[in-house]
DOVEXZA-863756 format. One record per residue (C-alpha): x, y, z; residue in three letters; residue number from 1. Coordinates in nm, 4 decimals, decimal comma. Example, Ala and Ser with C-alpha at 12.3 -4.5 7.8 and 13.67 -1.06 7.14 Angstrom:
BEGIN
+----------+----------+----------+------+-----+
|        u |        v |        w | type | seq |
+----------+----------+----------+------+-----+
|   1,2300 |  -0,4500 |   0,7800 |  ALA |   1 |
|   1,3670 |  -0,1060 |   0,7140 |  SER |   2 |
+----------+----------+----------+------+-----+
This chain:
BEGIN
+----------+----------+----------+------+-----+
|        u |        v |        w | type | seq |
+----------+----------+----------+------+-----+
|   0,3067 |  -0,7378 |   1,3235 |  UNK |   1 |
|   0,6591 |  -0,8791 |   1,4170 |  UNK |   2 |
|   0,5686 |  -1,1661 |   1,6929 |  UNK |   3 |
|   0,2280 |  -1,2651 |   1,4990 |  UNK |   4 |
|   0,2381 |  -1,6234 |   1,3518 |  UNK |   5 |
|   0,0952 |  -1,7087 |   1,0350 |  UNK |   6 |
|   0,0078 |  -2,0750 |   1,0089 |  UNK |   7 |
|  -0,1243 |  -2,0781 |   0,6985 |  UNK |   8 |
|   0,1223 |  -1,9075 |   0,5445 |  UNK |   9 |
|   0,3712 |  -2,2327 |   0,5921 |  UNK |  10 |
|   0,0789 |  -2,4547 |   0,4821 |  UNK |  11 |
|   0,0412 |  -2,3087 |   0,1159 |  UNK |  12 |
|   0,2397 |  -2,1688 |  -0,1602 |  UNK |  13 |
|   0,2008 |  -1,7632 |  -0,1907 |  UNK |  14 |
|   0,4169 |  -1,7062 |  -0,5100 |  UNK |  15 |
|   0,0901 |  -1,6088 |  -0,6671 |  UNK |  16 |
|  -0,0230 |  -1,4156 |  -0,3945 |  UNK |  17 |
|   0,3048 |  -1,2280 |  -0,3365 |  UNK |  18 |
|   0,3721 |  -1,1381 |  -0,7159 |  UNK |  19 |
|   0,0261 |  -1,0060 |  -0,7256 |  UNK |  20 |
|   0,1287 |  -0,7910 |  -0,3988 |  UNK |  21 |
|   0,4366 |  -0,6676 |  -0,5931 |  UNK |  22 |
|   0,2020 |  -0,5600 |  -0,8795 |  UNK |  23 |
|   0,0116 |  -0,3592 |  -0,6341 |  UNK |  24 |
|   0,3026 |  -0,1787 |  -0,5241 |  UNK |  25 |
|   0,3743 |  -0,1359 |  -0,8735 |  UNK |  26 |
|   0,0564 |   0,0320 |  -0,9135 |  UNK |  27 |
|   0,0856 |   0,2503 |  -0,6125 |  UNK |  28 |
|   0,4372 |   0,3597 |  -0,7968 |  UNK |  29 |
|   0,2740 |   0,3912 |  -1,1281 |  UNK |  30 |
|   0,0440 |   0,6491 |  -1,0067 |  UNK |  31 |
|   0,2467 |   0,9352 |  -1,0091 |  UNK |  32 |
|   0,2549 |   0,8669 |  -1,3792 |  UNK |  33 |
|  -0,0912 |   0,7275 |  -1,4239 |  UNK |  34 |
|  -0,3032 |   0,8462 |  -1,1520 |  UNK |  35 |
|  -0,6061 |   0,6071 |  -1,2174 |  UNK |  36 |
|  -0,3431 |   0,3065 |  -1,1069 |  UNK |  37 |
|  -0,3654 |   0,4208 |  -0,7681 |  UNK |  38 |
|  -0,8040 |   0,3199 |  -0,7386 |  UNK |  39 |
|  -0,7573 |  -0,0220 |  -0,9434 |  UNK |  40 |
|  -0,4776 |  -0,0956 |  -0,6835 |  UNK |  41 |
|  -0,6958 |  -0,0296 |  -0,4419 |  UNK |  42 |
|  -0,9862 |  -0,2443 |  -0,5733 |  UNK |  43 |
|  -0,7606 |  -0,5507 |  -0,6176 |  UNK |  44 |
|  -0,6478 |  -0,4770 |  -0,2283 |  UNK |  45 |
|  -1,0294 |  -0,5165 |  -0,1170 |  UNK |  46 |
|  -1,1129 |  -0,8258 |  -0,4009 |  UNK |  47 |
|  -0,8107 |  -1,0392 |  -0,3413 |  UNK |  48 |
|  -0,7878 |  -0,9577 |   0,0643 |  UNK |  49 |
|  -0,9840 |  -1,3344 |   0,1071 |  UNK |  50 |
|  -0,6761 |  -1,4736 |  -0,0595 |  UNK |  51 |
|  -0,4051 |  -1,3445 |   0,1755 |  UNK |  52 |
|  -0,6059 |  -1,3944 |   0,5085 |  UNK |  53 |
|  -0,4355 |  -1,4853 |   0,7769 |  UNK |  54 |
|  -0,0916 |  -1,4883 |   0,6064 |  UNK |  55 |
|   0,1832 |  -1,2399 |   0,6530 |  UNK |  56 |
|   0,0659 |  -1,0859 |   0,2789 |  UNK |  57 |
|  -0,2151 |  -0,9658 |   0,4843 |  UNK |  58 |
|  -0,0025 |  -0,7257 |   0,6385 |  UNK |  59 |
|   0,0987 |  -0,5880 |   0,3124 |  UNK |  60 |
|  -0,2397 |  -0,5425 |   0,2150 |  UNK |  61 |
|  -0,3501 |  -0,3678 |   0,5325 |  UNK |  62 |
|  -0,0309 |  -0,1746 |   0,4706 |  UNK |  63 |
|  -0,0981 |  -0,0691 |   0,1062 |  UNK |  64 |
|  -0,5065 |   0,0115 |   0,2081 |  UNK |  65 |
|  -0,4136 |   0,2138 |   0,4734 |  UNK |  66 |
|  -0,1680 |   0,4100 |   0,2081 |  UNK |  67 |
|  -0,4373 |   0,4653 |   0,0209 |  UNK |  68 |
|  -0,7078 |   0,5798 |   0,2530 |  UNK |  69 |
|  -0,4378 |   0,8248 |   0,3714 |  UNK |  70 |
|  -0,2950 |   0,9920 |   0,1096 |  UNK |  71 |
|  -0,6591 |   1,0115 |  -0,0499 |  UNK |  72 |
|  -0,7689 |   1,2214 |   0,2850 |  UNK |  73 |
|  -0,4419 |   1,4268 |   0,2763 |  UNK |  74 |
|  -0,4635 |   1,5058 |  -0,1185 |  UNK |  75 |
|  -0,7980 |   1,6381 |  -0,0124 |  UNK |  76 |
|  -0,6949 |   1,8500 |   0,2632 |  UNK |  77 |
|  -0,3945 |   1,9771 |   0,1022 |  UNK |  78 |
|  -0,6020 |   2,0522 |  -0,2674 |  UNK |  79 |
|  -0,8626 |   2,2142 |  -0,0148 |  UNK |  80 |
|  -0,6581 |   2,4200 |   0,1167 |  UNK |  81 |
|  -0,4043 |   2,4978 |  -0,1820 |  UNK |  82 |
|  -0,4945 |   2,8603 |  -0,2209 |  UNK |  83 |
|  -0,3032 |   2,8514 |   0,1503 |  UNK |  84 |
|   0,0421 |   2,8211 |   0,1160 |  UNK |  85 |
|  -0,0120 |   2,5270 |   0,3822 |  UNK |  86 |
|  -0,1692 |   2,3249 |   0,1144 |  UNK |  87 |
|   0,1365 |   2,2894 |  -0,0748 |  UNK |  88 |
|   0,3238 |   2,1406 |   0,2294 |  UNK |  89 |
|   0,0785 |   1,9160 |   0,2830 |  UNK |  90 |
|   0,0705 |   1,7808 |  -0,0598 |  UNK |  91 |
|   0,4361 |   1,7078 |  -0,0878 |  UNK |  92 |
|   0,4269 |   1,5964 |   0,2489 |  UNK |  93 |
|   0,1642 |   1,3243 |   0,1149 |  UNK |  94 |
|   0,3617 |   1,2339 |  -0,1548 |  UNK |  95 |
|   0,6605 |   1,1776 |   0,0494 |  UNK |  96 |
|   0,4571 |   0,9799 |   0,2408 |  UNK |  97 |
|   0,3181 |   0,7714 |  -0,0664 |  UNK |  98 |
|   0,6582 |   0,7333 |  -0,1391 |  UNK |  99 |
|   0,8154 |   0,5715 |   0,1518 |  UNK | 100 |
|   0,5188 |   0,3603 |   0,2557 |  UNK | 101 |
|   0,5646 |   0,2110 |  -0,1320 |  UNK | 102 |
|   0,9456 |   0,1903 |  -0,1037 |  UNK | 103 |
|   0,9813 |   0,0079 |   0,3011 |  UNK | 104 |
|   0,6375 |  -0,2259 |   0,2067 |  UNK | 105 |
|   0,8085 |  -0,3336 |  -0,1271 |  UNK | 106 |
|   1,1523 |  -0,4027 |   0,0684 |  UNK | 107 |
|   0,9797 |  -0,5915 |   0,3225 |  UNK | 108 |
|   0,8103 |  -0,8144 |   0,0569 |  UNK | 109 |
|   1,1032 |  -0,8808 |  -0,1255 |  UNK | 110 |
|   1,2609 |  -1,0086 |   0,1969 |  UNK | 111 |
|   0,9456 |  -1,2331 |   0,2572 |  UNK | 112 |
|   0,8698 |  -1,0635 |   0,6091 |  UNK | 113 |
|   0,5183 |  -0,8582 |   0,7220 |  UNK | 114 |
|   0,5216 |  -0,5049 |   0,7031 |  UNK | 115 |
|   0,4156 |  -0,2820 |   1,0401 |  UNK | 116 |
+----------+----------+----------+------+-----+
């Protein structure tokens, strides 16, 4: 999204906004320990998307959905097809994955820029 301007993002405060982005990446991270984490971020992505409309959060939030969706379609392929030796790849592939889209969206929000 580098080039897109936000106007409203100038307009308003988004501490609030932004710390509850961080918790979201906090619950992506948390997941590996606690997998349920992973759907309530999720559900705070789709409730609380109104509140980062058309600011550069909203391209965290796209981000972190678009983790989600993701890894959810390549835990199923790779659990379908675990009695492969294929399915293992694909699993730690995904969680590689999960991984580094958590780790370069939370580094991007900490330097108060959009993620693409």
């Amino acid at each position: 999204m580098q080039g897109k301007i936000f106007p409203e993002s100038n307009a308003r405060d988004l501490g609030k906004e932004k710390r509850l982005t961080q918790v979201i990446y906090a619950l992506q991270a948390a997941s590996f320990l606690v997998g349920v984490t992973y759907f309530v971020a999720a559900v705070i992505n789709y409730v609380k998307w109104p509140d980062v409309s058309g600011t550069w959060l909203e391209t965290h939030f796209r981000w972190q959905i678009k983790t989600f969706w993701y890894s959810i379609l390549w835990g199923i392929v790779g659990g379908l097809t675990l009695f492969l030796f294929i399915g293992y790849v694909i699993l730690t592939a995904n969680t590689i994955w999960i991984v580094y889209r958590v780790v370069i969206g939370w580094i991007a929000l900490s330097e108060d820029r959009p993620v693409s």
